[in-house]
N, C-alpha and C positions, 0 to 999 in steps of 0.2 A: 731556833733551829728550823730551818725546813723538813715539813713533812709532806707527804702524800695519801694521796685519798684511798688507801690500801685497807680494807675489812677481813676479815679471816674469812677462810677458804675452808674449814675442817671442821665445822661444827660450833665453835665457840665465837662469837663478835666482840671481840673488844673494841670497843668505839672509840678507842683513842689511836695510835698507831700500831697498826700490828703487820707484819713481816709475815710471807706465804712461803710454802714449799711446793716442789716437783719436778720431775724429770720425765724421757719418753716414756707413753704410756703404753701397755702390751695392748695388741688388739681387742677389743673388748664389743660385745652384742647387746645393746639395751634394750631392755623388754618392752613391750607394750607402755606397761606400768609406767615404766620411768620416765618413757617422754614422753605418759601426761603429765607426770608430777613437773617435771623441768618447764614446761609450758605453762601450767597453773600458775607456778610461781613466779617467771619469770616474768608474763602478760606486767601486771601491774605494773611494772618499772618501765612500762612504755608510756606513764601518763605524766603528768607533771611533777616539781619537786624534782629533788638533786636524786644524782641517777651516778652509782659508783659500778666497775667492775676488774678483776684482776684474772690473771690468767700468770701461775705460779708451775718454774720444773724445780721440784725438789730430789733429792737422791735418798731422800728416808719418809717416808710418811708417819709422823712421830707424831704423838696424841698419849701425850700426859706422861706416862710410864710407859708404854708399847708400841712396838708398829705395828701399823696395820697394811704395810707393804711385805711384812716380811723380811724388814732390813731393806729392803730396794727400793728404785726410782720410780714413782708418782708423777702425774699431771694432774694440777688441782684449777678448777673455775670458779668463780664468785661472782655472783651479782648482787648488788644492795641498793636498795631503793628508800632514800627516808624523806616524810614531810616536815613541811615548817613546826608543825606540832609538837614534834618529839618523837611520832612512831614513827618506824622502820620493819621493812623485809625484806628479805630476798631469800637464795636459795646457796649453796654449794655443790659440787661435784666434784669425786675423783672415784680414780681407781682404786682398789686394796686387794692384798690376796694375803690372808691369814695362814698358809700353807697347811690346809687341811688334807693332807694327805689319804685320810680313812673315806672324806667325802670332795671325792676330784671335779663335781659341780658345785662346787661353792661359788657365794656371789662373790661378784668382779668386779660391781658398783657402789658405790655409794653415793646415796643421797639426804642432803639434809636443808629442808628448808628451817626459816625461821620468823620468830617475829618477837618484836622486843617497844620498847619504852623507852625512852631516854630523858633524865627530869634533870636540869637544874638547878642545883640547891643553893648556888650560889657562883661569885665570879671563879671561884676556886676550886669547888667540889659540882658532884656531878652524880647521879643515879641511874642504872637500867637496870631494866626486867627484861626479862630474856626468854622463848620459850623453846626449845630447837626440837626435830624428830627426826628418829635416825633409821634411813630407809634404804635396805639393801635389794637387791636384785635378784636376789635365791635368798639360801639357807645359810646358815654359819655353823661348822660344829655338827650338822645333821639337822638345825633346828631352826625356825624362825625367829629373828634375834632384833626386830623392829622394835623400839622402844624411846619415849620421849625424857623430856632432860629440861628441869626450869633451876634458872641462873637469876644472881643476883650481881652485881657489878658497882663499886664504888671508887670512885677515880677523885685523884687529886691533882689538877691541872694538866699534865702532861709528862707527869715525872710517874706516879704511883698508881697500881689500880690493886685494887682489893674484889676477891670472886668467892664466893661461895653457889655450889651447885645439887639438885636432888633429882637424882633417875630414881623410878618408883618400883622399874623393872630392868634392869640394866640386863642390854643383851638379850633379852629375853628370858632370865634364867628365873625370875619370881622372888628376886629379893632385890632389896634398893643401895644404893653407894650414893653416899655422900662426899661431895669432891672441892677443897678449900684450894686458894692460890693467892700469892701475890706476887704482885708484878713491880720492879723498878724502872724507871728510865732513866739515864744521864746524857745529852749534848755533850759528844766530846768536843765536836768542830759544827760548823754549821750543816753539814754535809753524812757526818759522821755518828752516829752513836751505839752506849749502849747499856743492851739490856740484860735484867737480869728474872728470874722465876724459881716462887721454892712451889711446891705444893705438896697436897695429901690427900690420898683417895681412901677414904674409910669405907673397903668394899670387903670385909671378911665374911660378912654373912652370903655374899654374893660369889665370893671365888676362894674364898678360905686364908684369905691374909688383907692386909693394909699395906700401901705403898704411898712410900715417900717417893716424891719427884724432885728435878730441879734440870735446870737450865742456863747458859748463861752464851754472851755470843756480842757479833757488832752487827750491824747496820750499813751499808753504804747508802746513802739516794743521790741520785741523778735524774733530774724531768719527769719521767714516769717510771723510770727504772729503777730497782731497790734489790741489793744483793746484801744477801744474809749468808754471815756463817757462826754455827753455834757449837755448843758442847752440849749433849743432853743426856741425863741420867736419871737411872730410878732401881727401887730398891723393895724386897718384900718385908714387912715386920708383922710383930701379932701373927705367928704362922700355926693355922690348926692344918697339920702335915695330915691328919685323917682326911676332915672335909676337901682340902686342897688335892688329896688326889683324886677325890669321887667328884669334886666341881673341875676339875681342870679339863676330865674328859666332851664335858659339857662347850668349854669356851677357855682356850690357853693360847692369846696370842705372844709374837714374840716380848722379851722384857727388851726395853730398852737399856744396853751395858756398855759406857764409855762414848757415845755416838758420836761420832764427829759429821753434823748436816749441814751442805754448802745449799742455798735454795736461790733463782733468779726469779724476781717476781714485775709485773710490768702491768700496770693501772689505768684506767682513767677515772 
């Protein structure tokens, strides 16, 4: 099957193919801060070695079980830069708007670079290490909600990838989630495919429950052009209803419920 040189836009790299979201973004003021972080990061991918980037409209900014649009349309950008070696990095951007209503300056950015590992273990299987940081542009919730996030990634060919993930401080809130996934592919056409995602975020000590996720959707590519449409849901279990209403006030963005996300995304 043909694929394209598409990296994730939203925080997570799956190094084998992965499909972006977005749509127009609202006006948005980047601070000081952020364009030097977009500059730091970006710098390096001006040197040698393969040089990837995508520029994704999605209509949901979907991340795991939640959006972080709010239900609504996102512009997401990516750049990834990897050597012969195996490392790689780059950065992401988009917009989010969590609909903090209590706090009407909430950030409007997101940024997250990365840097990761990539090992071959064999013609079949394949390894990364992942380290990503999730850098907002104000507050979330009223609060500072900056926080880092290391992945593990086990891929078999170009059909299966296996994720295990630990934030130490998700959000900012001072307790850690742990976040499992797996991923399938299948070539329907040469042109065509598709995929599928279950996962699980083991975040109760963090927001007062665990959520099951999942996914499922096609693929089209065309030259640089790759149109995705999916189904994506998620679900609360393990619910402590006490702590969940004293952590919600802290960080409660939307659940994702029935989502149907069309996304255009366009590479080199």
């Amino acid at each position: 099957m043909k694929t394209m040189p598409f990296y994730a836009a939203n925080h997570t790299v799956d190094k084998t193919t992965v499909i972006f979201k977005s749509q127009l973004m609202p006006k948005i003021i980047l601070p000081p801060r952020a364009f030097c972080l977009v500059f730091l990061v970006f710098y390096p991918a001006l040197s040698c070695a393969e040089l990837h980037g995508t520029l994704t409209m999605t209509t949901n900014n979907a991340f795991r079980w939640f959006s972080k649009t709010h239900n609504s349309v996102a512009v997401q950008a990516n750049v990834d830069y990897q050597h012969k070696s195996g490392w790689y990095l780059g950065s992401s951007v988009s917009n989010i708007d969590f609909d903090t209503k209590e706090h009407p300056n909430s950030a409007q950015v997101e940024i997250i670079p990365y840097l990761g590992w990539s090992f071959k273990l064999s013609d079949q299987w394949r390894l990364d290490a992942q380290w990503s940081s999730y850098l907002y542009s104000g507050k979330l919730f009223g609060h500072s909600a900056d926080y880092n996030e290391f992945y593990l990634f086990l891929h078999y060919k170009d059909l299966f990838t296996g994720r295990i993930s630990f934030a130490d401080d998700f959000y900012g809130l001072d307790h850690y989630v742990i976040d499992y996934e797996l991923t399938g592919r299948y070539p329907v056409t040469d042109s065509v495919q598709f995929s599928a995602s279950f996962g699980y975020s083991q975040s109760k000590a963090a927001l007062g429950a665990d959520y099951p996720y999942w996914n499922m959707g096609f693929t089209y590519f065309y030259k640089f052009v790759a149109l995705d449409l999916r189904y994506m849901d998620g679900t609360e279990t393990f619910i402590d209803y006490a702590a969940e209403k004293k952590l919600h006030k802290l960080y409660n963005p939307s659940l994702l419920n029935t989502a149907i996300i069309f996304s255009i995304s366009m590479g080199f």
